[in-house]
C-alpha positions as CSV (number, residue, x, y, z in Angstrom):
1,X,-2.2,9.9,14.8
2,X,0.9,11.7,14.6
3,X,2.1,13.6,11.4
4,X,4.9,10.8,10.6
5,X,1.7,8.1,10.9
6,X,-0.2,10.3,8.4
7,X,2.9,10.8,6.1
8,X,3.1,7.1,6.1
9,X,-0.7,6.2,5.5
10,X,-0.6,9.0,2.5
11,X,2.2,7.4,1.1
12,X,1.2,3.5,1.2
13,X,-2.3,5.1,0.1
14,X,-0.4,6.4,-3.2
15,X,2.0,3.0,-3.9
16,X,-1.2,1.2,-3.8
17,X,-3.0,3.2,-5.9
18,X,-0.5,3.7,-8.2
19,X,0.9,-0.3,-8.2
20,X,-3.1,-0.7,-9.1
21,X,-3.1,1.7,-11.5
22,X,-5.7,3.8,-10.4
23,X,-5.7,7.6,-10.5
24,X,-6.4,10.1,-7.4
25,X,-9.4,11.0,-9.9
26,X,-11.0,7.5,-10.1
27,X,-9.7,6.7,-6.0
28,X,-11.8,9.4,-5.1
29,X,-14.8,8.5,-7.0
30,X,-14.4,4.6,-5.7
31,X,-14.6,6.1,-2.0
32,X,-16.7,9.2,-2.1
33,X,-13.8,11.6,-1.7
34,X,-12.8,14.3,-3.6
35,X,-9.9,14.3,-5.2
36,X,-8.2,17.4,-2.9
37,X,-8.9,15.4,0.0
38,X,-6.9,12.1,-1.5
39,X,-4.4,14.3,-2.7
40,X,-4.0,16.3,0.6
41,X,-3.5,12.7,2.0
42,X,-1.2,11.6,-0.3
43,X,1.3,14.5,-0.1
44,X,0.9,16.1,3.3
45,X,1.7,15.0,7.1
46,X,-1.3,17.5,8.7
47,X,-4.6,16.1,6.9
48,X,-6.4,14.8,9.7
49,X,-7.5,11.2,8.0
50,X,-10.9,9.6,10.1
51,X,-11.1,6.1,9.9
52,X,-13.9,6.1,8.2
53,X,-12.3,8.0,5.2
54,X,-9.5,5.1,5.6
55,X,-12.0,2.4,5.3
56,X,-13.8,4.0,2.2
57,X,-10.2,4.2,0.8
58,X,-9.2,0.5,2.0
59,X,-12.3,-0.9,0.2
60,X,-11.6,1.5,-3.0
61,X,-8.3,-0.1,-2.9
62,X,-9.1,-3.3,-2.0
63,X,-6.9,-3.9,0.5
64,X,-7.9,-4.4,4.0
65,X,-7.6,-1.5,6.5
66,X,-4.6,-2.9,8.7
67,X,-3.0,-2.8,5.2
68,X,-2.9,1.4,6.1
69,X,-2.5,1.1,9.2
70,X,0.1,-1.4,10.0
71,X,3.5,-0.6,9.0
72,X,4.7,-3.7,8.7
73,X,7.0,-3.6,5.5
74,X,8.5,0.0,7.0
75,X,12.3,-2.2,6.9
76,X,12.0,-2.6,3.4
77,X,14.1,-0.5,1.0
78,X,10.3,-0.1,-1.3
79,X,10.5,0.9,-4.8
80,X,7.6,0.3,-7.1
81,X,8.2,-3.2,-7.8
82,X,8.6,-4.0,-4.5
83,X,5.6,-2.8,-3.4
84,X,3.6,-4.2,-6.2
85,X,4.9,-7.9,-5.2
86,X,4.2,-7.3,-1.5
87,X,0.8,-6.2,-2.7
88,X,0.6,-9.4,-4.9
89,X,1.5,-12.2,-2.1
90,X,-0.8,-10.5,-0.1
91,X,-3.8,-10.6,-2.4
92,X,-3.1,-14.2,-3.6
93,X,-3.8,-17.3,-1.5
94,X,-1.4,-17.9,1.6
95,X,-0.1,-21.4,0.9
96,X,1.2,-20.2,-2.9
97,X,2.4,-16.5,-2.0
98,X,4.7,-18.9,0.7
99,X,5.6,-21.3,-2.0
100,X,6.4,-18.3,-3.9
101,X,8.2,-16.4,-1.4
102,X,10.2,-19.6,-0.7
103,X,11.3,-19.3,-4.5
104,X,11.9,-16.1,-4.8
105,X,14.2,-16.6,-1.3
106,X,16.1,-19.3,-3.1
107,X,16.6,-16.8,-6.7
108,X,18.1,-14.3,-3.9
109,X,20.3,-16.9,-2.4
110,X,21.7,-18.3,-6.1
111,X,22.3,-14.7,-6.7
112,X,24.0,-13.9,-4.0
113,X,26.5,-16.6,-4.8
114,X,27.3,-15.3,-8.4
């Protein structure tokens, strides 16, 4: 991995945890990590992260790996809230987090217009 991946995974590693809530403290507990590790994660670009540290955190998180590893919303301007509704459609059943995504696209639109 290169040190912009690593930056990337430690940051998506800390939105999730934080959009969940869950302290570095309790993360580490919930994946059998210690809490410099996570942090070192979290903050730096030169922790080397094996996957099976990612997985223990994935599960912790409950989020699937690719979740980490894909960096699929990198075009999106993420604050907290956006994060947190990302991390909502994708937890919730596919056919609603569409119907919702369609309504939310329409709210956007409408707004756009005022």
């Amino acid at each position: 991995m290169t040190n912009n991946t690593n930056l990337s995974i430690g940051k998506k590693i800390q939105d999730i945890r934080k959009t969940k809530g869950i302290t570095q403290e309790r993360l580490a507990e919930l994946s059998n990590l210690s809490v410099n590790y996570i942090s070192r994660i979290e903050r730096t670009n030169t922790q080397n992260i094996s996957i099976q540290s990612l997985y223990s955190i994935a599960n912790s998180l409950e989020v699937d790996l690719y979740t980490l590893l894909l960096d699929d919303t990198s075009h999106i301007k993420s604050g907290f809230n956006t994060t947190k509704l990302i991390n909502f459609l994708n937890e919730i059943d596919k056919a609603k987090a569409d119907k919702l995504s369609k309504h939310f696209l329409n709210l956007i639109e409408d707004f756009k217009e005022l």
